[in-house]
C-alpha positions as CSV (number, residue, x, y, z in Angstrom):
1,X,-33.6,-6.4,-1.6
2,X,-34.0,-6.6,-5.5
3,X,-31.4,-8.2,-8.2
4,X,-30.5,-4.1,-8.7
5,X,-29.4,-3.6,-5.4
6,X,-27.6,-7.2,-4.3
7,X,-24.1,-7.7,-5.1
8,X,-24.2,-10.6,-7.7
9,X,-21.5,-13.0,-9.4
10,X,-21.4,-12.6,-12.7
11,X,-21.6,-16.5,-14.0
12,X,-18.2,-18.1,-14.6
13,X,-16.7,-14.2,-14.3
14,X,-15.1,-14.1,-10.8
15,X,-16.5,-10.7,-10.2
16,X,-19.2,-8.6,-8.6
17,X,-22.2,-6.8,-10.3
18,X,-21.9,-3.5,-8.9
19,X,-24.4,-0.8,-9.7
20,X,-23.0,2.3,-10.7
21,X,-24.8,3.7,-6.9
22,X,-22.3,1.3,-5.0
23,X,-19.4,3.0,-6.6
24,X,-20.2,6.6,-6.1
25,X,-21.4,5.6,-2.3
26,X,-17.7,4.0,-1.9
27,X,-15.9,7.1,-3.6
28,X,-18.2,9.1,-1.4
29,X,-17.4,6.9,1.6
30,X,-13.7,7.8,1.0
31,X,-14.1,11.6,0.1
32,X,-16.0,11.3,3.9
33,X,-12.7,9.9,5.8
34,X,-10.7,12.1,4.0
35,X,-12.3,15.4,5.2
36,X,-12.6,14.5,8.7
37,X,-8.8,14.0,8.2
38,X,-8.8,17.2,7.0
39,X,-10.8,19.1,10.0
40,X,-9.7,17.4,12.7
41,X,-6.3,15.7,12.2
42,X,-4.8,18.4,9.5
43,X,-7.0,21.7,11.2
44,X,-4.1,22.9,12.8
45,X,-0.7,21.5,12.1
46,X,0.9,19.5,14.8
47,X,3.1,16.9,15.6
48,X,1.0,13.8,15.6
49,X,1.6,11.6,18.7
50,X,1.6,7.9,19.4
51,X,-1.5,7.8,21.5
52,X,-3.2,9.6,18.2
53,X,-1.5,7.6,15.2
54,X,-2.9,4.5,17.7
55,X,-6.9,5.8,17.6
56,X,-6.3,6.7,13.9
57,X,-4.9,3.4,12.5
58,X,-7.8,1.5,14.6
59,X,-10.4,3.3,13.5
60,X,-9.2,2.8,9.8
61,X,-9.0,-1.1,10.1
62,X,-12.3,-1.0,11.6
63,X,-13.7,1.0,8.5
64,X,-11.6,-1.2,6.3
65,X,-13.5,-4.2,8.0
66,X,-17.0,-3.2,7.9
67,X,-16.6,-2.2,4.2
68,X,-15.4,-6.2,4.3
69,X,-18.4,-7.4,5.9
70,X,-20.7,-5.3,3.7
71,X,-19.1,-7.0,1.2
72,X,-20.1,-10.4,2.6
73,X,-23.6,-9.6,3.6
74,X,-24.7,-8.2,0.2
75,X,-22.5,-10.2,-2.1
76,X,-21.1,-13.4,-0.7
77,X,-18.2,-14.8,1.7
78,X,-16.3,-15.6,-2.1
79,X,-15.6,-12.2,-2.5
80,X,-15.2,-11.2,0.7
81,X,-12.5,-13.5,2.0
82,X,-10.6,-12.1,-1.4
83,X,-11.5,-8.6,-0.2
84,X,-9.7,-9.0,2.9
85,X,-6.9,-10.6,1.2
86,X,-6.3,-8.4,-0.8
87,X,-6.4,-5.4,2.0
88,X,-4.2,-7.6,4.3
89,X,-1.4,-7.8,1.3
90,X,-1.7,-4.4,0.4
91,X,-1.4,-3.0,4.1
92,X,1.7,-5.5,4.2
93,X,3.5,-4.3,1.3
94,X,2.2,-0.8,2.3
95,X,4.6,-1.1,5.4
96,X,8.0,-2.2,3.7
97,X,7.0,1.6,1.3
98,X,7.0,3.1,4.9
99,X,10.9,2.9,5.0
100,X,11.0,4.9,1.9
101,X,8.7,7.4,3.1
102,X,11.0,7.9,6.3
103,X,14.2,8.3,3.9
104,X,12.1,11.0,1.6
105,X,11.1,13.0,4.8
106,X,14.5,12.7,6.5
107,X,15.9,13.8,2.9
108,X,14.1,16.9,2.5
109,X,14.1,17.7,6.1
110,X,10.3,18.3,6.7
111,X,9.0,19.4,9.7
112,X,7.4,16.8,12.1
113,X,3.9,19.6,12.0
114,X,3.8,19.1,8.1
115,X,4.7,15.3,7.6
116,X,1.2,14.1,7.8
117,X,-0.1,16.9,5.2
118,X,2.8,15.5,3.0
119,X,1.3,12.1,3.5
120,X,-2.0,13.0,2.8
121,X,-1.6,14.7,-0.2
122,X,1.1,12.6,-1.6
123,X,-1.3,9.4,-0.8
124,X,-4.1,11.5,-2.5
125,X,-2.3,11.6,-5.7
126,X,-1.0,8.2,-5.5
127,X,-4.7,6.4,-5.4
128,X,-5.8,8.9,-8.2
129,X,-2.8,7.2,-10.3
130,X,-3.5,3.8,-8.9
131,X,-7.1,4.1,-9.9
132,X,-5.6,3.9,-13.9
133,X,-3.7,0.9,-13.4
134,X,-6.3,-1.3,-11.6
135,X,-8.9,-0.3,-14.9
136,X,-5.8,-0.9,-16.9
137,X,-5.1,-4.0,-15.5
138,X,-8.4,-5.0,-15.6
139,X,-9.3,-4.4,-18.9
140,X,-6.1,-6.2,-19.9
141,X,-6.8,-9.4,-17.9
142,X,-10.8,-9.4,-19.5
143,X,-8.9,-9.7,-22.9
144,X,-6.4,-11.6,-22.6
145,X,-5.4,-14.4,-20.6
146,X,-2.3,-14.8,-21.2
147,X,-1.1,-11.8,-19.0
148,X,-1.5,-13.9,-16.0
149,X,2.0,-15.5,-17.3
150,X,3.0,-12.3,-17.5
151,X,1.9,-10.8,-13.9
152,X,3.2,-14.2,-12.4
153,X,6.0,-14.4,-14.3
154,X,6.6,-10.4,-12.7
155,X,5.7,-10.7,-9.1
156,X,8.1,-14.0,-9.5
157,X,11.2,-11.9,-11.0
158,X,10.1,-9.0,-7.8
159,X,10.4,-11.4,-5.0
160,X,13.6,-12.9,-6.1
161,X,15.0,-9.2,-6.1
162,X,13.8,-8.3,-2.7
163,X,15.8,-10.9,-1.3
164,X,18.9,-10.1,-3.5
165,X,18.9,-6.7,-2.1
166,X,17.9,-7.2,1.1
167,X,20.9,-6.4,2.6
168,X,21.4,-2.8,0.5
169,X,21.3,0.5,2.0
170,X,18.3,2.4,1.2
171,X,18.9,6.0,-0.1
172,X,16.9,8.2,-1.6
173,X,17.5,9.5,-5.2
174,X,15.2,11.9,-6.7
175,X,13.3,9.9,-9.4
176,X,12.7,11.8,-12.7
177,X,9.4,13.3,-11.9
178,X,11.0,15.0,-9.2
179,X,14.2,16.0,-11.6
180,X,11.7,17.3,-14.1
181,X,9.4,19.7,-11.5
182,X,13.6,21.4,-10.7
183,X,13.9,21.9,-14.3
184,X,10.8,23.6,-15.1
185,X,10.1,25.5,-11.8
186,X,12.4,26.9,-9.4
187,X,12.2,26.0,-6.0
188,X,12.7,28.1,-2.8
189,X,15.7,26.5,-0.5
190,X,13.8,26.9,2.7
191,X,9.9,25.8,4.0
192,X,7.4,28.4,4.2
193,X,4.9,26.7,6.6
194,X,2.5,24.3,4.6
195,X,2.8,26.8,1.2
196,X,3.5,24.9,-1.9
197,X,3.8,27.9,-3.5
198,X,5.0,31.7,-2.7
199,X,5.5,34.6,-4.7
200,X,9.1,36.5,-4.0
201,X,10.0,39.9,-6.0
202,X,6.6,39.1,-8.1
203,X,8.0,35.7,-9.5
204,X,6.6,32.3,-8.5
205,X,8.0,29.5,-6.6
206,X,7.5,26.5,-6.0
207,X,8.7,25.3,-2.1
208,X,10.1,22.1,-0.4
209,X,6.8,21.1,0.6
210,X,5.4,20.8,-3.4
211,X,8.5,18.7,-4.1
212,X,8.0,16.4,-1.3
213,X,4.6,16.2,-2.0
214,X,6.0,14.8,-5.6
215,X,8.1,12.5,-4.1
216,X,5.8,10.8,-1.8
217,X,3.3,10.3,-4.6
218,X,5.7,9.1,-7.5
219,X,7.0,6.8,-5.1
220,X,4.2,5.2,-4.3
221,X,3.3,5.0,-7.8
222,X,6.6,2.8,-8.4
223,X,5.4,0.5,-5.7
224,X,2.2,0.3,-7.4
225,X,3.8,-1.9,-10.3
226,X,4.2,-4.6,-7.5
227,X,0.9,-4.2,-5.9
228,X,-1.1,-3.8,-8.5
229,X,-0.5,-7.0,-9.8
230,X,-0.3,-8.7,-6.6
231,X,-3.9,-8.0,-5.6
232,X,-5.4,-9.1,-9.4
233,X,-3.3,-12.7,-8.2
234,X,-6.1,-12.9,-5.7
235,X,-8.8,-11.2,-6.9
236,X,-9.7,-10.1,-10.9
237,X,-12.9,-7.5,-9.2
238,X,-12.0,-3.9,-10.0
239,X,-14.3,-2.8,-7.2
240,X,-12.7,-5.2,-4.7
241,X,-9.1,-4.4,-6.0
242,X,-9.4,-0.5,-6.2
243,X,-11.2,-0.7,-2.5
244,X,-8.5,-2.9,-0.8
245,X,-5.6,-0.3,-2.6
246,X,-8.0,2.8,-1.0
247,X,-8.7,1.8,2.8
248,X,-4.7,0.3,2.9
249,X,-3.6,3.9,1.8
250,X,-5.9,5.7,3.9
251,X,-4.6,4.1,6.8
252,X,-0.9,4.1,6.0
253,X,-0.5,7.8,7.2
254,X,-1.2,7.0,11.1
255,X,1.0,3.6,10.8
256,X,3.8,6.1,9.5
257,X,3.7,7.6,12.7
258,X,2.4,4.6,14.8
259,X,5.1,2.5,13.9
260,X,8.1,5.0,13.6
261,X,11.5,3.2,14.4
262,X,10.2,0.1,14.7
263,X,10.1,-0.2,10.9
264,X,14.0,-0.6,11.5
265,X,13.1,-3.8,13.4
266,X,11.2,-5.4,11.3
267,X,14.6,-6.7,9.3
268,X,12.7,-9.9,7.7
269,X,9.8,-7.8,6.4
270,X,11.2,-8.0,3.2
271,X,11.7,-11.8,3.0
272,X,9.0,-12.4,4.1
273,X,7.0,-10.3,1.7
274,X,9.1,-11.9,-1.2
275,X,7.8,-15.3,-0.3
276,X,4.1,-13.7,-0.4
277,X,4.6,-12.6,-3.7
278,X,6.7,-15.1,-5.2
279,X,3.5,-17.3,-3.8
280,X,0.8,-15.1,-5.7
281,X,3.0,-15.1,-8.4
282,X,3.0,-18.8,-8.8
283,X,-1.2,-18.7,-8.1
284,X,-1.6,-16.2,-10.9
285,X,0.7,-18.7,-13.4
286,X,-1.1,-22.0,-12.0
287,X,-4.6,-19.9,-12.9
288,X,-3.1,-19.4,-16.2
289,X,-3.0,-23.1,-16.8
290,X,-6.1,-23.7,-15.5
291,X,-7.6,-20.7,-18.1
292,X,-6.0,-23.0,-20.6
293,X,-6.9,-26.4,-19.4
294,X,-3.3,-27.6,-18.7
295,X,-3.6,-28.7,-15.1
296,X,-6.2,-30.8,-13.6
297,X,-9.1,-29.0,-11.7
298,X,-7.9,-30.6,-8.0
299,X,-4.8,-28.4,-8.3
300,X,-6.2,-25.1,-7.5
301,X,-4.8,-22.6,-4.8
302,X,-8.5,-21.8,-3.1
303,X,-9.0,-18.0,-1.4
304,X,-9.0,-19.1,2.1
305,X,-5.6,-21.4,1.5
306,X,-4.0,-17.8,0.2
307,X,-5.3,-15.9,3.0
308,X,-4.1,-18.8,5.4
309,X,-0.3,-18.6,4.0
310,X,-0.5,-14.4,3.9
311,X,-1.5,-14.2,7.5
312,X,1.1,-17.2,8.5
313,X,3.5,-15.8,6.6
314,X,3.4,-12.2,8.0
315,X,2.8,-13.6,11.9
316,X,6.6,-15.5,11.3
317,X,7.8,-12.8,9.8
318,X,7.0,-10.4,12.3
319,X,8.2,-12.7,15.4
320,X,11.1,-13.6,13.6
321,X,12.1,-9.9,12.8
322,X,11.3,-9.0,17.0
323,X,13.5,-11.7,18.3
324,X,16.1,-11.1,16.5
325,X,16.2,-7.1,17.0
326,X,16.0,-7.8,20.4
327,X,18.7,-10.7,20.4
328,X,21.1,-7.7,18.5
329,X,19.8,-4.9,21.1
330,X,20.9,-7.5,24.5
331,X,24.3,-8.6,22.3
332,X,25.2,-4.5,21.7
333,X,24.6,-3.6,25.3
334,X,26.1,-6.3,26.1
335,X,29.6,-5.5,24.7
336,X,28.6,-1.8,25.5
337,X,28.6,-2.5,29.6
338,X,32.1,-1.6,32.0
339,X,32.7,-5.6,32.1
340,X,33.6,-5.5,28.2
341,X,34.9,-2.4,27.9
């Protein structure tokens, strides 16, 4: 293949060359997945089952992976390993959102045949809006330097948090998106199937199902100011970063319903995604320094040392977070049995 159509590295820039071709074969890519979610998940509203989440979620890694190895085959293992880092990250953080997305739906009592339109939609909107950061962010970090102190500095203050409130009940508040939609519309009390809007004595409303729909994608838009900056702590490529955001989302509708209650058991998930981001936190500051010349050249966190710690990091916290839910589930039937009682 030609220079035109290769992926190249640009010089000292640690980013891809990417035709303007690539980019509308990616968005087209997505636009793809997305209708067959459409037509044959969405056709007809149902609950979505186990068995089904299962097929779904596979088949979304294994596009996520083959986008990866494109990647590596027509630009270079570099970018790839940082591709996959950055997906594995995102999906990561992606599942700790999932708790939230449970406490929305639980909140405004949607029915089980509409939560994964909810999800689509509200996903939909919320990679539209991510789309502005990553250009944001990566017109920022071109510029100026310095706002690796800044992102580090961030993701540092985030993962101190996480564990601070780690403990905390989660409940939903309506964030002031939501608040502002009430004030302007009026909303209808009950669901009218999958309607976001219905007409009633020749006024307009809006339903439950637009509100949710509001919810789901504002939220996601707050996590955003974690991720976003996360993912530029492994790789600066605006292709690579907006890809890794897109293929996590896509597939974060079937692990809503893969996973289920067993986000309730993953009770280290949070620690153990505050030490990956207090850790890409302190690679984006050390990168500072090296922008700067301020640290000697040895001392540099390489990709495959990040992906290492991510994947270690999440296998621990995983295990950890089993044994212990099922330690608590033997100790509470254990005091439940006749014997104790």
């Amino acid at each position: 293949m030609g220079a035109d159509v290769t992926l190249l590295a640009q010089g000292a820039v640690d980013r891809l060359d990417v035709p303007w071709w690539v980019w509308a074969a990616t968005l087209g890519g997505l636009a793809v997945l997305l209708l067959l979610d459409l037509v044959i998940v969405d056709r007809k509203p149902h609950e979505v089952t186990t068995g089904e989440a299962a097929k779904w979620v596979t088949f979304y890694v294994a596009c996520a992976v083959l986008f990866g190895i494109g990647v590596w085959i027509f630009g270079d293992a570099h970018f790839a390993i940082e591709y996959f880092t950055g997906y594995i990250t995102e999906y990561s953080l992606s599942v700790d959102n999932l708790f939230i997305f449970m406490v929305i739906m639980s909140s405004f009592a949607v029915p089980s045949i509409h939560q994964h339109r909810v999800l689509l939609i509200g996903i939909l909107i919320a990679l539209a809006m991510r789309a502005v950061f990553i250009f944001l962010g990566a017109a920022l970090i071109e510029r100026f330097v310095w706002i690796f102190f800044i992102f580090g500095a961030f993701l540092l203050w985030t993962a101190i948090s996480m564990v601070r409130k780690k403990d905390e009940d989660e409940e939903y508040k309506e964030n002031a998106v939501v608040r502002q939609v009430r004030k302007l519309f009026p909303v209808t009390d009950d669901y009218h199937e999958a309607k976001m809007s219905v007409k009633i004595d020749g006024k307009r409303w809006l339903t439950p199902m637009f509100i949710v729909i509001i919810a789901i994608g504002s939220a996601d838009l707050l996590f955003a100011v974690d991720s976003i900056p996360a993912i530029f702590g492994i790789t600066q490529d605006p292709f690579l970063v907006f890809a890794a955001n897109a293929f996590a989302l896509m597939g974060l509708r079937q692990l809503y319903f893969l996973l289920g209650g067993l986000v309730d058991k993953l009770v280290y998930l949070s620690v153990g995604l505050a030490v990956i981001l207090a850790f890409i936190g302190f690679k984006l500051i050390l990168h500072a320094f090296h922008e700067y010349h301020l640290v000697p050249e040895w001392m540099e966190i390489t990709n495959w040392m990040s992906l290492g710690f991510i994947v270690v990091t999440l296998a621990i916290t995983t295990w950890a977070s089993l044994s212990k839910s099922k330690k608590d589930a033997k100790q509470q039937s254990a005091e439940g049995s006749p014997e104790n009682s």
